[in-house]
C-alpha positions as CSV (number, residue, x, y, z in Angstrom):
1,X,22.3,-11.7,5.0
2,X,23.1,-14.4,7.4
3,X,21.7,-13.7,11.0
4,X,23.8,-15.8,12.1
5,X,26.9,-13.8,11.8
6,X,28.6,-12.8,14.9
7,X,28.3,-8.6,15.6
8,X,29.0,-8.7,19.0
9,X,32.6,-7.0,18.5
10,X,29.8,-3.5,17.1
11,X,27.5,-3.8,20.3
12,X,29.5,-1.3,21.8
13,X,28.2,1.8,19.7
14,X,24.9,2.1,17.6
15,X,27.1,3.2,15.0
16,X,29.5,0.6,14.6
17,X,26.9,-1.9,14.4
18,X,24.9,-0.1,11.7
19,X,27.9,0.4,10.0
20,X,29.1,-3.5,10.1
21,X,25.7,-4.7,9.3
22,X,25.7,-2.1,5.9
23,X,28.7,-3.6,5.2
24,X,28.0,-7.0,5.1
25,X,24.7,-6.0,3.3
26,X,26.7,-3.9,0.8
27,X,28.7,-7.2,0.2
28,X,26.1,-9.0,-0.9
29,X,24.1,-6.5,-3.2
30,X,27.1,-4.9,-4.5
31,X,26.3,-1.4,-3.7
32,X,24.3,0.7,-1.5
33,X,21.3,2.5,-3.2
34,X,19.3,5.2,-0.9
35,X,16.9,5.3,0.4
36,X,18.4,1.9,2.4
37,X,15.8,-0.3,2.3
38,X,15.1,-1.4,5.9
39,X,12.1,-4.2,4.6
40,X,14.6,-6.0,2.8
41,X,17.6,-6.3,4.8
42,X,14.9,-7.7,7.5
43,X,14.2,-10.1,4.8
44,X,17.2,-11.1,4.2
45,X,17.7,-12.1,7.7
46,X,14.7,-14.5,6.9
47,X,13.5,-12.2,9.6
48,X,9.2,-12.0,8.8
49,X,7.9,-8.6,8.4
50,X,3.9,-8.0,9.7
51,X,1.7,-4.7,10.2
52,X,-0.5,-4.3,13.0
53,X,-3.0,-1.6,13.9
54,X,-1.2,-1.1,17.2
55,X,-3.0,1.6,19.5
56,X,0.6,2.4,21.7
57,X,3.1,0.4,20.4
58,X,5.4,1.5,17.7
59,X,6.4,-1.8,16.9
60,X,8.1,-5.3,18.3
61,X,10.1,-8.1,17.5
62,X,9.1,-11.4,18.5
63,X,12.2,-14.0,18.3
64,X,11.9,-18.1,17.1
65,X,10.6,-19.8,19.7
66,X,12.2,-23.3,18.4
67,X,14.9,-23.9,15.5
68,X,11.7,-24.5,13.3
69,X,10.1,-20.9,13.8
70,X,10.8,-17.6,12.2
71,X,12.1,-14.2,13.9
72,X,8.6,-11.8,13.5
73,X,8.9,-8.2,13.4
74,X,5.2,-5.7,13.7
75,X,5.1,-2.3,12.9
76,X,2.6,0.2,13.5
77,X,0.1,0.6,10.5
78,X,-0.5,3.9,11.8
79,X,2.0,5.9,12.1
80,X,3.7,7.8,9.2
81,X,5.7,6.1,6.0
82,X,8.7,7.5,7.8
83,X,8.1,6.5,10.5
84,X,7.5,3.0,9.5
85,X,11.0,2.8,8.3
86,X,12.5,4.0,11.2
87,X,11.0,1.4,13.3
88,X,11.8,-1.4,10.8
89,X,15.2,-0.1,11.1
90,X,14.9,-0.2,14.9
91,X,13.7,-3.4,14.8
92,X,17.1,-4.9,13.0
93,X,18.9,-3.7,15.8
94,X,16.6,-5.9,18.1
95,X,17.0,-8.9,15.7
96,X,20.5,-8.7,15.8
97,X,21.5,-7.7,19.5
98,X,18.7,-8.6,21.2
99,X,17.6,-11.6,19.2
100,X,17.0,-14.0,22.3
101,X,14.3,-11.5,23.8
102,X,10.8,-10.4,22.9
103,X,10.6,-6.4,23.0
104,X,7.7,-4.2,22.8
105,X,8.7,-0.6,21.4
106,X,5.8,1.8,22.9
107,X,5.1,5.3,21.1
108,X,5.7,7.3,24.4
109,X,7.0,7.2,27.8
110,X,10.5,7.4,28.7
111,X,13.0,5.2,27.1
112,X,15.2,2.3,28.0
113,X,18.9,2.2,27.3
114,X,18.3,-0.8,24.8
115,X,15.4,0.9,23.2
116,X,17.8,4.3,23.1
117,X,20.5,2.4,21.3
118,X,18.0,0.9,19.4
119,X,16.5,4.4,17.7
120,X,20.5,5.3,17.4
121,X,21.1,2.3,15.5
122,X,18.5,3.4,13.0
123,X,19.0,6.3,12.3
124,X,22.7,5.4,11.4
125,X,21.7,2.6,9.4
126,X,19.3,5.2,7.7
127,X,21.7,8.2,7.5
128,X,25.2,6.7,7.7
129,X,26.8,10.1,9.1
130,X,29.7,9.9,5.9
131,X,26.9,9.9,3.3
132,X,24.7,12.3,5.1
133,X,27.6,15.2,5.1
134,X,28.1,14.3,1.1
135,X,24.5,15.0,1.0
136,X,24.3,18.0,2.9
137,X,27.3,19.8,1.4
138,X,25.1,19.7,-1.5
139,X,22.8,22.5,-0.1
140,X,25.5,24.2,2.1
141,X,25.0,28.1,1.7
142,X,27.2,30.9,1.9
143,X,27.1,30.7,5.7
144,X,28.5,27.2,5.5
145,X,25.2,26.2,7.0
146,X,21.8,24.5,5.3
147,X,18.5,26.1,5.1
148,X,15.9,24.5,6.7
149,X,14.2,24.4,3.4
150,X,16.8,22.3,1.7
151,X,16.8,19.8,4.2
152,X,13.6,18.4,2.4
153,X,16.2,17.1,-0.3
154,X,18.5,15.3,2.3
155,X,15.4,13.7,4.2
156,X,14.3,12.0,1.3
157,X,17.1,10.8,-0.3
158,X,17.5,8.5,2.9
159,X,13.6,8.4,3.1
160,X,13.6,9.3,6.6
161,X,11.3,12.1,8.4
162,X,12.0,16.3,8.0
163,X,12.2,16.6,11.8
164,X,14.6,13.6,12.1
165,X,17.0,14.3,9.4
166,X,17.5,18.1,10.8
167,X,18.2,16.8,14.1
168,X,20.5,14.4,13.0
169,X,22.2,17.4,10.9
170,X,22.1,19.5,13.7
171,X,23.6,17.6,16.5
172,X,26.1,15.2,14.4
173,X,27.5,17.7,11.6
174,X,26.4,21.1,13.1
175,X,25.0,22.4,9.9
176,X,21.8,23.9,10.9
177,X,22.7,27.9,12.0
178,X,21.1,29.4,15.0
179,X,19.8,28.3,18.3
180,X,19.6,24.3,18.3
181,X,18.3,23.6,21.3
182,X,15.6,20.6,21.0
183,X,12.8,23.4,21.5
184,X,14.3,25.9,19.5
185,X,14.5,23.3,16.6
186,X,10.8,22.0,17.0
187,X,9.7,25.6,16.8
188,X,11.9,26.2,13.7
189,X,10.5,22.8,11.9
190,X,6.6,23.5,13.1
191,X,7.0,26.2,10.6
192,X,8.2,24.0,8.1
193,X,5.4,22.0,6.0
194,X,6.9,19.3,4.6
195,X,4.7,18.3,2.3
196,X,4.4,21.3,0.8
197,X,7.8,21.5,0.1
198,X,7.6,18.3,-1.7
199,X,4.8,19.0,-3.7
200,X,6.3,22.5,-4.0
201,X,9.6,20.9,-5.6
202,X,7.9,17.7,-7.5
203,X,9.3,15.3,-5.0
204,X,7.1,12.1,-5.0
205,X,9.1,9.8,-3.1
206,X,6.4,8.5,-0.9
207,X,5.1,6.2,-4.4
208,X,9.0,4.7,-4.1
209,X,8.8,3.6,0.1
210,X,5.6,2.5,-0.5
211,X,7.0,-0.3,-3.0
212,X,9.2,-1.1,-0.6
213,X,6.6,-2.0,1.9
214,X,4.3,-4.0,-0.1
215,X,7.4,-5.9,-2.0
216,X,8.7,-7.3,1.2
217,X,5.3,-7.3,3.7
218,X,4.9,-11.0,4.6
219,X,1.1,-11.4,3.8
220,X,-0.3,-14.3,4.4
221,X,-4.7,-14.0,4.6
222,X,-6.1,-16.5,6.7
223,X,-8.4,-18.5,4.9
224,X,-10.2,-19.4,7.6
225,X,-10.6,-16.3,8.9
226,X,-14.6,-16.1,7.9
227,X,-15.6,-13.2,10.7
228,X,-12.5,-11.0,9.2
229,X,-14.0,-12.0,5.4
230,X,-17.6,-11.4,6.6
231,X,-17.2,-8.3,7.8
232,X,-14.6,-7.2,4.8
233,X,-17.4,-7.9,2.4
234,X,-20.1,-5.4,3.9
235,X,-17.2,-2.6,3.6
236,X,-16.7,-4.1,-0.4
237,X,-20.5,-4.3,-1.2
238,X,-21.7,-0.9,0.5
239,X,-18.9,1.4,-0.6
240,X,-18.8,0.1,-4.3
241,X,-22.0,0.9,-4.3
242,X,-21.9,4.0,-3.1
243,X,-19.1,4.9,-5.8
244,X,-21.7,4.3,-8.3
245,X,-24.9,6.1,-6.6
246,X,-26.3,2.9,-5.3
247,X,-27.9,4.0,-2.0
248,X,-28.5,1.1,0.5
249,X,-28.3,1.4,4.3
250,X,-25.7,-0.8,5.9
251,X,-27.9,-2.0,7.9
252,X,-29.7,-3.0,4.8
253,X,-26.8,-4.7,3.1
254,X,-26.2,-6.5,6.5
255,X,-29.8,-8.2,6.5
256,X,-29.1,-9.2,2.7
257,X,-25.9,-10.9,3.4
258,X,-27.1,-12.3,6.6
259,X,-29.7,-13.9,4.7
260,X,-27.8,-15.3,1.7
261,X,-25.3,-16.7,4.1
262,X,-27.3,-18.2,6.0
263,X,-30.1,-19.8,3.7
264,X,-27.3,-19.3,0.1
265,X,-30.8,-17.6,-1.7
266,X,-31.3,-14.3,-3.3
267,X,-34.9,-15.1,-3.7
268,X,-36.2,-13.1,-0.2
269,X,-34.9,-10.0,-2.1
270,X,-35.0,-10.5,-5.7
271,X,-38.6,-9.3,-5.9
272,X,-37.7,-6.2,-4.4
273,X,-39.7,-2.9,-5.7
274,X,-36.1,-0.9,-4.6
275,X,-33.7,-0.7,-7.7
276,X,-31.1,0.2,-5.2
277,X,-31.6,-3.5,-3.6
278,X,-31.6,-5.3,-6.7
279,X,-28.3,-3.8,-7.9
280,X,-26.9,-4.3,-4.4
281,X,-28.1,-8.3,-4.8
282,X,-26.5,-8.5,-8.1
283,X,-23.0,-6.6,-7.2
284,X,-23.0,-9.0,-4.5
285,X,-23.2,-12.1,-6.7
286,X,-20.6,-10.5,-9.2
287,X,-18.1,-9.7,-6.9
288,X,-18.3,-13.3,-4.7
289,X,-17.9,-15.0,-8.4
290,X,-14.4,-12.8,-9.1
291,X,-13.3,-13.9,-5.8
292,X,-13.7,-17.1,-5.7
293,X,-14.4,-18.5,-9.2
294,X,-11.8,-21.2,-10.8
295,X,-12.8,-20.0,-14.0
296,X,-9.8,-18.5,-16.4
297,X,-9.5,-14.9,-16.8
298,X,-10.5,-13.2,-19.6
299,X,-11.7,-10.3,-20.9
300,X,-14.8,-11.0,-22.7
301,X,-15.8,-12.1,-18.7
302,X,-17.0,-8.2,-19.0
303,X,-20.2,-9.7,-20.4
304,X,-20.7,-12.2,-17.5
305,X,-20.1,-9.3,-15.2
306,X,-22.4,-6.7,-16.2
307,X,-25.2,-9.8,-16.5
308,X,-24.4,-10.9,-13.0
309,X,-24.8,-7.3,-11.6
310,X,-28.1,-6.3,-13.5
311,X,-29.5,-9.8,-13.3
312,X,-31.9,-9.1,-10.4
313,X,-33.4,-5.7,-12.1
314,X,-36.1,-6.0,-15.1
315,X,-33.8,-4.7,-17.9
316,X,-30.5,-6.9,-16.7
317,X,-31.6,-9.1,-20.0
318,X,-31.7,-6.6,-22.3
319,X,-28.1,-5.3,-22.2
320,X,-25.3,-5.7,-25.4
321,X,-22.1,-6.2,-25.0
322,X,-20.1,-4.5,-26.2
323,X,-21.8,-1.1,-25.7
324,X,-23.3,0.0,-29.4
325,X,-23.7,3.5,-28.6
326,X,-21.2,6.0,-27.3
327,X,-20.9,7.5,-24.0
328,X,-19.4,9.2,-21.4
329,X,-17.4,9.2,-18.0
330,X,-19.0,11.0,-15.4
331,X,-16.0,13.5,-14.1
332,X,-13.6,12.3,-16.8
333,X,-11.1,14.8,-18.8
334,X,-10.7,12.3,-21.4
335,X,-13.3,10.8,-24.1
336,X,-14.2,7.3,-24.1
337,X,-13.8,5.2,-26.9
338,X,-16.0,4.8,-30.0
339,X,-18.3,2.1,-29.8
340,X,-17.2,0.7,-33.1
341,X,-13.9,0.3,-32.1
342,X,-14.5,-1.1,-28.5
343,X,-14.0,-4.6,-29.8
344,X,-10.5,-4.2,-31.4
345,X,-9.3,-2.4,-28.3
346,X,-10.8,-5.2,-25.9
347,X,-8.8,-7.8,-27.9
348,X,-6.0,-5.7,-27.0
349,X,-6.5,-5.4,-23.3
350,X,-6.9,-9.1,-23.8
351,X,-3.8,-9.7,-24.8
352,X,-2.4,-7.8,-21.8
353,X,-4.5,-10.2,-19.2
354,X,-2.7,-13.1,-20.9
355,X,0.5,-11.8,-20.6
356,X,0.5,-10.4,-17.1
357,X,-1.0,-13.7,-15.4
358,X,1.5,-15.8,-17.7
359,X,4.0,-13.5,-16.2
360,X,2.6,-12.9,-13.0
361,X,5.1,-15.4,-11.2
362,X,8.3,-13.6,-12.5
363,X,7.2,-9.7,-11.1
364,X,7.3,-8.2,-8.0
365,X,4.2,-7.5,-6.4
366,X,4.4,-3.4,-7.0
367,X,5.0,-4.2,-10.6
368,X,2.5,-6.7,-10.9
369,X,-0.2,-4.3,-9.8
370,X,1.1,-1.5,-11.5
371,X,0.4,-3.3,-15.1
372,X,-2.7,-4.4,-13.3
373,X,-3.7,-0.8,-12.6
374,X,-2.6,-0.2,-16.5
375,X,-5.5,-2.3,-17.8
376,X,-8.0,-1.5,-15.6
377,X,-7.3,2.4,-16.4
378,X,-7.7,1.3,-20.3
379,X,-11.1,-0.7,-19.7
380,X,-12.1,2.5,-18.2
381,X,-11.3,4.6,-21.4
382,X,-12.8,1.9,-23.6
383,X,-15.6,2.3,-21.1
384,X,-16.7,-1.0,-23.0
385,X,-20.9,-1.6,-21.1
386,X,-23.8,0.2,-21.4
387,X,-23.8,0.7,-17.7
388,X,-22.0,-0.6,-15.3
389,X,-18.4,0.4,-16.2
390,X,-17.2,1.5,-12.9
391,X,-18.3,-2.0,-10.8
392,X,-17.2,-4.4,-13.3
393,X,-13.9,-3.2,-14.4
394,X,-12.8,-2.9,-10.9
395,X,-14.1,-6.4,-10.4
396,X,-11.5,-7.2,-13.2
397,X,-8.8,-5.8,-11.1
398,X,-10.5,-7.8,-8.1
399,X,-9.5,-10.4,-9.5
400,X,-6.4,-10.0,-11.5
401,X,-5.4,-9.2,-7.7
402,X,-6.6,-12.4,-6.5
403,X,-4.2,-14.0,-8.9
404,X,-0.9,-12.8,-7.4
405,X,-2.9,-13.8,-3.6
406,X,-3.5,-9.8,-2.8
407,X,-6.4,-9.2,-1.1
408,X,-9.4,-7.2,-2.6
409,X,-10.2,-3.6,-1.8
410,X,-12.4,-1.2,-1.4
411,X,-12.7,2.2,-2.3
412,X,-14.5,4.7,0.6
413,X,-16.4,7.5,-0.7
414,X,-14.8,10.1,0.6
415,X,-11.8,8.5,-1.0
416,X,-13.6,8.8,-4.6
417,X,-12.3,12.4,-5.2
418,X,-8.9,11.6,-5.1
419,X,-9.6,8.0,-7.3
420,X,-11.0,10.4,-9.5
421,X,-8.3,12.8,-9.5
422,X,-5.5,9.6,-10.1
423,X,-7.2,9.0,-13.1
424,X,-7.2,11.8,-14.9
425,X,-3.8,12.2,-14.1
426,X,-3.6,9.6,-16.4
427,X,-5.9,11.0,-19.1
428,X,-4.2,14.2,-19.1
429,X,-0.5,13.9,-18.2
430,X,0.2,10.2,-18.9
431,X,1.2,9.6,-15.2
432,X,0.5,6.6,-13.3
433,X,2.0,7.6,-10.2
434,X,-1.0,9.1,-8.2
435,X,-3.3,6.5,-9.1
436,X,-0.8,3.4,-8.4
437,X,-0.1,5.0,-4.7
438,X,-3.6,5.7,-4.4
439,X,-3.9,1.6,-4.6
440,X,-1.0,0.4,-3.2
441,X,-2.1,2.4,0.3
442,X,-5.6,0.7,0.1
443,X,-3.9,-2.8,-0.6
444,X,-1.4,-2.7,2.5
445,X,-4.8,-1.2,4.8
446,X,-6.4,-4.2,3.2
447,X,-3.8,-6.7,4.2
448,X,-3.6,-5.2,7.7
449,X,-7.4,-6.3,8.0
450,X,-7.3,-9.8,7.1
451,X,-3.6,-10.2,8.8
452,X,-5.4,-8.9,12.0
453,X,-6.7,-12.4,13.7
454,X,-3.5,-13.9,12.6
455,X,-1.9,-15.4,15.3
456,X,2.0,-14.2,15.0
């Protein structure tokens, strides 16, 4: 879309100027698809999309300062998906009729007329009030009203909040029955659980928006950031250790990587009587090798791996690769593969490496680490190491990430259940979805952290 494009004539009514600016965006995809996808209509007003871990601010749009700038738009890492999209929505309205001024959108306090017709503006540009009565005439009862509980079905087809989309219904096509005052409503909805409802009627929308946000987030990590990396790197080393039983104190781990930073030698600590130390030294040394190394990606780089993590503890030397025995996952509702055929199967994941970084150019980021997520998941059936599965095959995906420029992650402990739980989705019912969510949500909280000293 071109920003420059006079709406003036619309500024009169929030919906007039949604309405013209889906128009023009209709023009030039063809045809409108719901959920609208506020993330790229702000790209295609070259307009750069950031998130922030704002304390009050829902967002803000920060216009180009000189013909050889951008237009920046923040929102709040925060705050719901929902609600995300609602404020990039509200933000397009700032970008197009406020574009010569900087505004800061706070969470509370009272509102502004411009920040009022801004919230109007989105939620017509979300629910453009002719396709939200199709929508709702879908669910309309014998009362000529909608239940509460169908409104889960309108709210996310446009992808926008349960209590937003019955307001909207309520107050623009008078389809909710009953009292519909704004307290009576809240009452009504605070009974409602959303997410149950969507669980309850297999809605998994949430996977879908989240696409959306990573395909058109404008990350750029600072390389010279080295306090953000620094710090990144104690939360990478202590919790995939953790994950795998490894027991260090942070403060620990922080006196080992103080040291190796400063005097770049594992030796202080190699002699270490603690097991738990000399893992920690080598998981260290793997994981700064798949982020950094120039080397080509491969998968017989396993081997390196498992050496690099065991090569500080007294039987690091002795380990085969492949595995010659067979094994099992810890948690797992699927078996692993048998040893004698781990080598046929890792030419086969090998193939799929080759492919996806010869590829890698031509796929959007969500489906880049979706077929990403696809091999690490297989490594993790063919289980292929004597020990050390877990570390190394998500150092793989480390750095099959660091190919496409997305940043590492980590995976918290507390989070492991649910890891877990994605996987055997997999093993059991063939479905990706929970585990590629899962990923995607630590990826964008990843971004946010090394986006955070990044001057806009």
């Amino acid at each position: 879309m071109n920003k420059e494009l006079d709406y003036s004539n619309y500024f009169s009514s929030p919906e007039l100027l949604a309405n013209a600016i889906l128009k023009q965006y209709e023009k030039e995809i063809g045809k409108l698809e719901f959920p609208i996808n506020p993330f790229k209509i702000l790209k295609s007003l070259d307009i750069k999309l950031v998130i922030r871990n704002f304390k009050n601010l829902e967002g803000l749009y920060i216009p180009a300062r000189n013909e050889d700038d951008i237009d920046v738009v923040g929102i709040n890492f925060n705050r719901s998906l929902y609600r995300q999209r609602f404020t990039a929505a509200h933000e397009i309205c700032h970008c197009i009729k406020d574009k010569n001024n900087a505004i800061i959108c706070p969470i509370s306090g009272k509102k502004n007329p411009m920040e009022k017709f801004a919230d109007n503006f989105a939620a017509c540009l979300l629910m453009p009030i002719e396709e939200l009565k199709e929508q709702v005439n879908k669910y309309i009862n014998y009362k000529g009203y909608i239940d509460l509980e169908k409104v889960i079905y309108v709210s996310e087809y446009f992808g926008v909040s349960f209590e937003s989309c019955v307001f909207n219904i309520a107050y623009k096509l008078h389809k909710i029955d009953g009292d519909t005052d704004s307290k009576a409503l809240k009452k009504k909805i605070a009974k409602i659980k959303p997410e149950k409802l969507r669980e309850e009627f297999g809605i998994k929308n949430n996977l879908k928006l989240t696409r959306e946000i990573i395909d058109f987030y404008c990350y750029a990590r600072p390389k010279e950031n080295v306090a953000t990396t620094i710090k990144f790197k104690q939360f990478l080393v202590l919790n995939e250790n953790r994950l795998e039983g490894v027991e260090i104190s942070k403060e620990k781990l922080n006196y080992i990587l103080a040291d190796i930073r400063l005097n770049n030698d594992f030796s202080k600590y190699q002699n270490d009587k603690d097991r738990n130390v000399l893992e920690a030294l080598g998981n260290i040394e793997m994981l700064d090798y798949v982020l950094s190394t120039e080397d080509r990606i491969d998968v017989w780089k396993l081997s390196k791996l498992q050496k690099t993590l065991y090569k500080y503890t007294p039987f690091g030397n002795e380990m085969l690769f492949p595995r010659q025995s067979n094994n099992m996952i810890n948690g797992a509702e699927i078996s692993t593969v048998d040893y004698k055929l781990v080598p046929q199967e890792l030419i086969k994941v090998g193939d799929r490496i080759n492919d996806l970084v010869k590829n890698k150019d031509t796929l959007t980021l969500h489906e880049y680490i979706l077929e990403a997520l696809k091999i690490h998941y297989r490594l993790t059936v063919i289980h292929p190491l004597e020990d050390g599965n877990g570390r190394c095959c998500r150092g793989i995906l480390l750095w099959l990430l660091r190919l496409k420029n997305i940043p590492p992650i980590y995976i918290k402990m507390e989070d492991k259940p649910r890891y877990i739980n994605a996987l055997n989705k997999i093993d059991t019912k063939k479905d990706y979805d929970y585990l590629e969510l899962f990923i995607l949500e630590q990826i964008i909280h990843s971004m946010v952290i090394f986006d955070e000293k990044l001057e806009l």
